[in-house]
C-alpha atoms as a printed R data frame, in Angstrom:
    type eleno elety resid chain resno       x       y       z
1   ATOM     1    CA   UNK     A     1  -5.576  28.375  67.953
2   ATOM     2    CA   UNK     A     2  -2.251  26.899  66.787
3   ATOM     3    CA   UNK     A     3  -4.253  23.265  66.864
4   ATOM     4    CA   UNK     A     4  -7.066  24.807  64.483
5   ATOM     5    CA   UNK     A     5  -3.954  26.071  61.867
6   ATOM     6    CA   UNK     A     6  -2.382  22.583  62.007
7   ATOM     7    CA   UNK     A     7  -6.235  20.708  61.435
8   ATOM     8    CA   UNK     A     8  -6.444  23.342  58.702
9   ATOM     9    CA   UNK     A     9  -3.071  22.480  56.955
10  ATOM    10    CA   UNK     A    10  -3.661  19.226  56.964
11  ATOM    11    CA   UNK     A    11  -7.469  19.461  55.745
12  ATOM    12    CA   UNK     A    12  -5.838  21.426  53.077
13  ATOM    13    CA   UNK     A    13  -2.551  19.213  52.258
14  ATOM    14    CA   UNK     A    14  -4.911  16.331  52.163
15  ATOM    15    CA   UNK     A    15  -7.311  17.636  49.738
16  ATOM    16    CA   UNK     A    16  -4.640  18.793  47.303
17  ATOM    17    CA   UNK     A    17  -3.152  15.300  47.810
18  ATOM    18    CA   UNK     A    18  -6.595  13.957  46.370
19  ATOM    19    CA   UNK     A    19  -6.993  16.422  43.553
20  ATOM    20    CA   UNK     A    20  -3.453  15.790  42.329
21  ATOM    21    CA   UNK     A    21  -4.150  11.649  42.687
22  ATOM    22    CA   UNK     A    22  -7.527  12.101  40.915
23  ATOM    23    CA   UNK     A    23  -6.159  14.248  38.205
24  ATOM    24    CA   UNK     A    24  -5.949  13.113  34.337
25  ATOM    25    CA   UNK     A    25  -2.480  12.619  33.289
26  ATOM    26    CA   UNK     A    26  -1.146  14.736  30.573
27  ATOM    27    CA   UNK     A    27   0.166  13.198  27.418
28  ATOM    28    CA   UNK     A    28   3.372  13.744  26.631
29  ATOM    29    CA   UNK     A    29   4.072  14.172  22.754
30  ATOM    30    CA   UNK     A    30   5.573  11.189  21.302
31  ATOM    31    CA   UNK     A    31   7.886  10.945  18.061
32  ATOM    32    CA   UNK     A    32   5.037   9.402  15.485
33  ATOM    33    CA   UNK     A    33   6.322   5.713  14.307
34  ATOM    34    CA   UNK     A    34   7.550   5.677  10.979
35  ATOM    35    CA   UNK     A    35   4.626   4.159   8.520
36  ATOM    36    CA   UNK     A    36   7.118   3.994   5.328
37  ATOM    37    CA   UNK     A    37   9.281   1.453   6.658
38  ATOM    38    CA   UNK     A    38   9.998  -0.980   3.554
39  ATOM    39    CA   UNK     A    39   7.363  -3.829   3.273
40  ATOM    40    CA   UNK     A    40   7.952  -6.586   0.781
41  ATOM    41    CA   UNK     A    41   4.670  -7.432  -1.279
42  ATOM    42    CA   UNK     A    42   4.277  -9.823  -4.265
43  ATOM    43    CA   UNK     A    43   3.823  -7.913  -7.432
44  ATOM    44    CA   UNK     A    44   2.453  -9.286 -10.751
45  ATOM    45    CA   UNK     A    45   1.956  -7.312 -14.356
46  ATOM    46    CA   UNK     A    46  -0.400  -9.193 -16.939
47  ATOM    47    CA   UNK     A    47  -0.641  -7.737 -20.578
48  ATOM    48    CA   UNK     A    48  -3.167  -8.584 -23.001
49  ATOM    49    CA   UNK     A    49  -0.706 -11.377 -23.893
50  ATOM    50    CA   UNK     A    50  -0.416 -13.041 -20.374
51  ATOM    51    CA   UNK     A    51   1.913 -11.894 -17.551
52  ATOM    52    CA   UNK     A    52   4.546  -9.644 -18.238
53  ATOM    53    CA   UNK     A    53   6.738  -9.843 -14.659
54  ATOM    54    CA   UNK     A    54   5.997 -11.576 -11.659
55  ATOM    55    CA   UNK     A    55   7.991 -11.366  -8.269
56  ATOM    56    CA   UNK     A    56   8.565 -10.175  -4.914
57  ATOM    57    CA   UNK     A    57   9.592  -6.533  -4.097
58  ATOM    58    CA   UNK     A    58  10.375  -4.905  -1.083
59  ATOM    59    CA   UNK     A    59   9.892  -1.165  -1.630
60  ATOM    60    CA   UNK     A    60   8.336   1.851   0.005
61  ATOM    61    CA   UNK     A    61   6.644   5.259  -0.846
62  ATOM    62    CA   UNK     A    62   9.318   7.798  -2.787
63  ATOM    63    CA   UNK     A    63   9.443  10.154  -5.391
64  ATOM    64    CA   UNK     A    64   8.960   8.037  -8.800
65  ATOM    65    CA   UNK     A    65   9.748   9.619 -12.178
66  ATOM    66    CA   UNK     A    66   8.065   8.975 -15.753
67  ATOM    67    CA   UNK     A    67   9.184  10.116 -18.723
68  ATOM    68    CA   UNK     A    68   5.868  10.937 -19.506
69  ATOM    69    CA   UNK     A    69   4.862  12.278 -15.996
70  ATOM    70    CA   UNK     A    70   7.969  13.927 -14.772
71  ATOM    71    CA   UNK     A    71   9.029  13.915 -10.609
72  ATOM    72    CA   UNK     A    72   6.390  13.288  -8.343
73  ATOM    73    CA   UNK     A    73   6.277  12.196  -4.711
74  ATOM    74    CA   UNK     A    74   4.247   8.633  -4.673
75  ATOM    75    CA   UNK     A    75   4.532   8.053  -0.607
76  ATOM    76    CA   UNK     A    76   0.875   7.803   0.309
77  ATOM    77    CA   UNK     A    77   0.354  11.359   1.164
78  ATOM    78    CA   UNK     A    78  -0.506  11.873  -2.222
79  ATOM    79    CA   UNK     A    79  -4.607  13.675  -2.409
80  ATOM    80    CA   UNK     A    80  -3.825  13.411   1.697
81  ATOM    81    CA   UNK     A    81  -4.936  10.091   1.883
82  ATOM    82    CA   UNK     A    82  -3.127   8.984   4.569
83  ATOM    83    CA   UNK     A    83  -1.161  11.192   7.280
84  ATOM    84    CA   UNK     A    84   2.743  10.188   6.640
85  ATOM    85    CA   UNK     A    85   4.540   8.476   3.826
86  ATOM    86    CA   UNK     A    86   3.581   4.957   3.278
87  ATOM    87    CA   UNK     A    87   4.738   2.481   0.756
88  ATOM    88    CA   UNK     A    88   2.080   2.709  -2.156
89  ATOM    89    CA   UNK     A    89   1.212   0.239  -5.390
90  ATOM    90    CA   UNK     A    90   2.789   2.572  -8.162
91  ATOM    91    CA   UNK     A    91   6.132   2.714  -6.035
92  ATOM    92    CA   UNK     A    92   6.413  -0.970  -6.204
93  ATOM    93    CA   UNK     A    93   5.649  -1.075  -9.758
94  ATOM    94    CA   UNK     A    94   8.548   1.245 -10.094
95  ATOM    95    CA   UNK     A    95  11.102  -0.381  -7.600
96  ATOM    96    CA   UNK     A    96  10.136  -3.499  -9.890
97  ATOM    97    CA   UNK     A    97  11.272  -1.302 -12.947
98  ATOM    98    CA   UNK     A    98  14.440  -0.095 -11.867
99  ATOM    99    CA   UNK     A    99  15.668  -3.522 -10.052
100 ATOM   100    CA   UNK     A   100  14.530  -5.889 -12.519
101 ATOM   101    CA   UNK     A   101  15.355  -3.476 -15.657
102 ATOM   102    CA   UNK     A   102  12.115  -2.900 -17.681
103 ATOM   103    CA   UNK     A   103  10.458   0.119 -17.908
104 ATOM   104    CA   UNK     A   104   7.106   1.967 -17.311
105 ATOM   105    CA   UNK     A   105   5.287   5.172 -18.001
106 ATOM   106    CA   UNK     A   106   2.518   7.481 -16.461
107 ATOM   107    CA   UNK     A   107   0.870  10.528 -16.970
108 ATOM   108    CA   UNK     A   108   1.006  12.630 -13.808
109 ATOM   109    CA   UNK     A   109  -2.413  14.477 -13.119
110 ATOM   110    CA   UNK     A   110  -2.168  17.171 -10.747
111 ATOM   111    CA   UNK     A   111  -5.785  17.652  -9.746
112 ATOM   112    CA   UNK     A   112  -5.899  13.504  -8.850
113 ATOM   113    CA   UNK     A   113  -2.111  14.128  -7.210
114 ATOM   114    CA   UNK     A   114  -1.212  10.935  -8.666
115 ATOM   115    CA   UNK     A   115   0.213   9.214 -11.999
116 ATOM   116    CA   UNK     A   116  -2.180   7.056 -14.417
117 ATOM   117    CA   UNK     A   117  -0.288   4.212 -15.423
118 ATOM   118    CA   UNK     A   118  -0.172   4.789 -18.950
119 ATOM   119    CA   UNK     A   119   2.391   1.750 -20.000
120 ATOM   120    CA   UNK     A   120   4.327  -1.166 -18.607
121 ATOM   121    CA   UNK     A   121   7.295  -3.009 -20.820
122 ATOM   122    CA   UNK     A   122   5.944  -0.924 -23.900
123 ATOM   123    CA   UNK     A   123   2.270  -2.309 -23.617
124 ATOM   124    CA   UNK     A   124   0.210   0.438 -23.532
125 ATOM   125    CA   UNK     A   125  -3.759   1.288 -23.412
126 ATOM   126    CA   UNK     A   126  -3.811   2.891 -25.884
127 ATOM   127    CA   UNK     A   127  -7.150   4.130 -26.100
128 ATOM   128    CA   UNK     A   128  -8.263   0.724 -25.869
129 ATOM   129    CA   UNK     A   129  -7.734  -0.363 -22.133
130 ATOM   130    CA   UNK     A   130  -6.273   0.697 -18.849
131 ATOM   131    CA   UNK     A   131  -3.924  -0.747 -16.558
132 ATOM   132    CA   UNK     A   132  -6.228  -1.574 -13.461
133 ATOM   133    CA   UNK     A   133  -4.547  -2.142  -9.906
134 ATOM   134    CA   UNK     A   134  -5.463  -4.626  -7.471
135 ATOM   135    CA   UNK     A   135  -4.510  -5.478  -4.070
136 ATOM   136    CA   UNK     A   136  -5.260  -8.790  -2.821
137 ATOM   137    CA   UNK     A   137  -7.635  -9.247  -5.966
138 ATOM   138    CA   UNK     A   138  -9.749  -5.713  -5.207
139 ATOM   139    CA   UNK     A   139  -9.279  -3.098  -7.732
140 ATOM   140    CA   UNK     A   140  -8.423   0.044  -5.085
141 ATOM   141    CA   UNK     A   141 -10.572   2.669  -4.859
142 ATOM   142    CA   UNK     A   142  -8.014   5.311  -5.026
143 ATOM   143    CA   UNK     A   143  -4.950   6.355  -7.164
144 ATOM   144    CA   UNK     A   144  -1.678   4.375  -6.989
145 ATOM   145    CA   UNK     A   145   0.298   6.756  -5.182
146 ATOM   146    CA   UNK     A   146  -2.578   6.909  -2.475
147 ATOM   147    CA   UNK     A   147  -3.446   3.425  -1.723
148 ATOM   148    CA   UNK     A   148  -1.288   1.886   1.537
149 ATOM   149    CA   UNK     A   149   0.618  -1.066   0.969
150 ATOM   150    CA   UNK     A   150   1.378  -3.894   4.224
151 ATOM   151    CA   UNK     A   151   3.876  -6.786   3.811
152 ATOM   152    CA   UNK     A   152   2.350  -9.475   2.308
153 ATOM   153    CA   UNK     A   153   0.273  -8.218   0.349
154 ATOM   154    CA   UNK     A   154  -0.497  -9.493  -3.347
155 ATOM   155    CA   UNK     A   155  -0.321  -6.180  -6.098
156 ATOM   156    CA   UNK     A   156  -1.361  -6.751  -9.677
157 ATOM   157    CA   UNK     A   157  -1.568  -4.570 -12.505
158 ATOM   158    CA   UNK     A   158  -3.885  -5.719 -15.128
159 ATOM   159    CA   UNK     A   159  -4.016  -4.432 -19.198
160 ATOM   160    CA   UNK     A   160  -8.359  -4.317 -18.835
161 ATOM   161    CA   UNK     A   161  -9.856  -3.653 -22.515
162 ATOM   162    CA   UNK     A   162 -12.505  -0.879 -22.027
């Protein structure tokens, strides 16, 4: 009898030894990686005259405000287009602004969650024409405050007659 418990133990100590080996691990959470970390793109601004400021900026998403538009956060989360804060087109254009001294303006629209660029160095629309942005020569297909900036990458803002 006592040879019959011991078979049985180890039967049993055995199996759980399998079922434990065999088992899925369990993910442990994990602190999510930072996506705003400061990038450094090449930003241009052409007016109906020709370009208006061209450079390199490093910047990242933040809360940008317009005298027309107020305080508004511009990070990428903006219309929850991406998860976390990211740097974003209109951020740049407004790092641009305050480190190279010039000004813009936007609108803020609350049911887009994002700014139209209304004017850049006192060129405006004007009923006329729109400031279009481009990455890497493609207009984006979202707002300015939505669209995800990487290093490198080439951000214009065109004066486009209607």
């Amino acid at each position: 009898m006592h040879l019959t418990s011991a078979r049985r133990a180890l039967v049993v100590t055995a199996a759980l030894g399998l079922a434990f080996a065999s088992a899925p691990a369990v993910a442990q959470p994990q602190a999510a990686a930072s996506t705003n970390a400061p990038v450094k793109v090449s930003l241009t601004v052409k007016g109906p005259d020709g370009r208006l400021f061209k450079g390199k900026i490093t910047t990242k998403g933040h809360d940008v405000t317009t005298a027309t538009g107020g305080t508004h956060r511009c990070d990428g989360t903006n219309g929850g287009a991406n998860p976390s804060a990211v740097p974003t087109p209109t951020a740049a254009l407004d790092d641009a602004a305050r480190k190279r001294h010039f000004t813009w303006d936007g609108t803020w629209y609350a049911s887009f969650d994002d700014f139209s660029v209304d004017a850049i160095k006192n060129v405006s629309g004007g009923g006329v024409a729109y400031w279009n942005i481009a990455v890497n020569g493609t207009s984006i297909p979202v707002g300015g405050c939505q669209f995800k900036l990487r290093a490198g990458d080439k951000v214009a803002f065109t004066w486009t007659a209607f």
